[in-house]
C-alpha positions, 0 to 999 in steps of 0.5 A, a space after each residue: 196112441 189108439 185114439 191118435 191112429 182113429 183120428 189120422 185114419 178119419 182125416 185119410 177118409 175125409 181127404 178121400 171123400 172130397 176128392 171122390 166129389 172133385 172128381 164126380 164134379 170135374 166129370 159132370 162138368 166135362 160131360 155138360 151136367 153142371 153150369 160152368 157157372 159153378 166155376 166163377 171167381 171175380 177173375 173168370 170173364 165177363 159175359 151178357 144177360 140176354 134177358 134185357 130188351 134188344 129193341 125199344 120204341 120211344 116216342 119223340 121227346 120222351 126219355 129213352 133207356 137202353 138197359 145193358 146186363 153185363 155179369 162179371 164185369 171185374 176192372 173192366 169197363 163198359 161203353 156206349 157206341 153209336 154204330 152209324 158212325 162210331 161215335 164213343 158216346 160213354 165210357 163208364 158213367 163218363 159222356 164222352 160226346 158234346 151232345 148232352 142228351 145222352 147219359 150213362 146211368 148206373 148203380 154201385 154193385 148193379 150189373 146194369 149200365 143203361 143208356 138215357 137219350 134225353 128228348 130223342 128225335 126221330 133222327 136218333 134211331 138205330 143201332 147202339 152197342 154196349 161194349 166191354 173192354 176185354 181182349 178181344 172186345 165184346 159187344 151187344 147190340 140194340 135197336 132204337 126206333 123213335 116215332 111220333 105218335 100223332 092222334 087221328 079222328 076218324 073221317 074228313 076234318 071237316 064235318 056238317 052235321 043236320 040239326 037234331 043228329 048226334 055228333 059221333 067223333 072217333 080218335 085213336 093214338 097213332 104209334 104209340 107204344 104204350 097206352 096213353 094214361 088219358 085222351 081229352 076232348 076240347 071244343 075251342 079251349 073248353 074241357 069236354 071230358 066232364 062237360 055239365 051240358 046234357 046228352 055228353 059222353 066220352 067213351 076210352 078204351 086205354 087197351 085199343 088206344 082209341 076214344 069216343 066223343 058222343 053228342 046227341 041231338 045236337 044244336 047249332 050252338 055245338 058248331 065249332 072246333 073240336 080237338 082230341 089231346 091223348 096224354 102221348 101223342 099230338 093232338 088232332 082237330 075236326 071242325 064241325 058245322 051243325 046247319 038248320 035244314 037243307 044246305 043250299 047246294 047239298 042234299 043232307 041224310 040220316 036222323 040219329 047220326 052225323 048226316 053226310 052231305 051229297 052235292 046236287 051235281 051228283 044227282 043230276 049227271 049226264 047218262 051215255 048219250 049227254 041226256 040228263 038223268 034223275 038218280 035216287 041220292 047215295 050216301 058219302 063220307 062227309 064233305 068240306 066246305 070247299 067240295 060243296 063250294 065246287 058241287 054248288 058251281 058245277 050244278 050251275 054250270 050245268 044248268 047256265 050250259 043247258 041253257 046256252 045249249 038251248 039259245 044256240 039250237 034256237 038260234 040255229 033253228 032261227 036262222 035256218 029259217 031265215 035263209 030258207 025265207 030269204 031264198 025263197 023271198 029272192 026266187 019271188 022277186 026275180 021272178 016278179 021283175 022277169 014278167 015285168 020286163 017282159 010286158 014293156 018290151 014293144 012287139 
């Protein structure tokens, strides 16, 4: 009987105390102290993971993923939509648009439901809500920016390059988001990466995007097409002339570097009262075949204009001279016949 009494008096305190911890933890709640968190049952509404990326870049024709978090999801459902137009793009892992390049990835038990977009475009960018079926709705927002990521050497696509100089091109990997996983150089068709010709070397830095192709003391025979091919981005393309001696319409500068070429009408230009002035040569970017085309013919015409100049001042000169001639010749000859007349006139 005793011991009966101890038992119900220790189920008493036992009841007791777990209604002391209700109470302290319904008060906690109330005063902000504990996560509402503690409270969640299958049946308590479902919410996002902000801890997913809202804005992704992707490159044109590579696979973009929209990764949405949804905690608590229970028989709801989550969907993809288009904002600029509305457009229910998935309902579940179901694709409900005839554009098949958009997908709705997930796993069973995950609380990830990810949009795939198959070889987006540029046209694609935007905004895409992830959705989910309670009342009222609810929806998070994400931004897609697709760009085309294009390779770019530095300088004019057109270079001409002084026998015996070094060739020094630079490409970068323009917008690409992430680091291209190699950049390979070709001339033509040829690999120079792991050219066994001497004097070679290519120099990537994965981190700044950019790649340095270095050939010394270069030959004619380095004369052509050379290409820069990053492994995410479109390729880029300089053609380099490597030319013995002097150009025939051009002035060429530098020993150990890619020499840049000045036209012959820019040392030779008028000065402030049309007299011709000598000027020391000044170094420029590189310049095209076709600029160094209109240098050789403006130098031309220059000199094919000084020359007209100088026909018409002698010209002028000339017939000035035989006016002045031609009056004086005339004033002679009225005077000659004048006296004549007067000697045969009769007295």
């Amino acid at each position: 009987m005793l011991l009966a009494s101890l038992n119900f008096h220790r189920l008493g305190c036992l009841i007791n105390m777990q209604l002391i911890f209700l109470i302290l933890l319904e008060m906690r709640l109330i005063s902000g102290d504990v996560s509402s968190h503690y409270w969640e049952t299958p049946y308590s509404q479902p919410y996002f993971d902000n801890s997913s990326r809202r804005e992704v870049t992707s490159i044109v024709g590579q696979a973009a993923l929209l990764q949405c978090r949804v905690r608590n999801l229970g028989d709801r459902a989550v969907s993809w939509i288009r904002k600029r137009d509305l457009h229910i793009l998935t309902v579940g892992i179901l694709t409900y648009t005839n554009d098949q390049r958009f997908q709705s990835l997930h796993t069973e038990g995950s609380d990830e439901w990810t949009l795939r977009i198959s070889s987006p475009q540029p046209r694609d960018s935007g905004t895409y809500e992830c959705q989910v079926s309670t009342e009222p709705k609810i929806s998070q927002g994400f931004r897609l920016n697709v760009v085309v990521s294009r390779a770019k050497i530095l300088g004019n696509p057109e270079l001409f390059i002084k026998s015996g100089s070094d060739i020094n091109l630079t490409c970068l990997a323009m917008q690409s988001p992430i680091p291209p996983s190699f950049i390979y150089w070709y001339k033509g068709k040829r690999l120079m990466n792991y050219s066994q010709r001497g004097g070679i070397s290519v120099i990537t830095e994965r981190t700044t995007r950019t790649s340095k192709l270095l050939i010394s003391k270069a030959t004619p025979t380095d004369s052509g097409n050379y290409t820069c091919s990053p492994s995410s981005s479109d390729s880029a393309s300089v053609v380099v002339h490597v030319i013995n001696g002097e150009h025939p319409a051009a002035m060429q500068h530098g020993n150990n570097s890619a020499s840049t070429i000045v036209p012959y009408y820019r040392r030779r230009r008028g000065g402030a009262h049309g007299h011709h002035q000598h000027h020391r040569p000044v170094l420029h970017g590189s310049l095209s075949l076709s600029e160094t085309i209109v240098g050789w013919a403006m130098a031309n015409i220059t000199s094919l204009s000084s020359i007209l100049w100088s026909i018409i001042d002698f010209m002028l000169a000339t017939n000035c001279c035989l006016v002045f001639m031609g009056i004086a010749l005339s004033q002679r000859l009225l005077h000659t016949s004048g006296r004549l007349g007067q000697r045969q006139v009769p007295r």
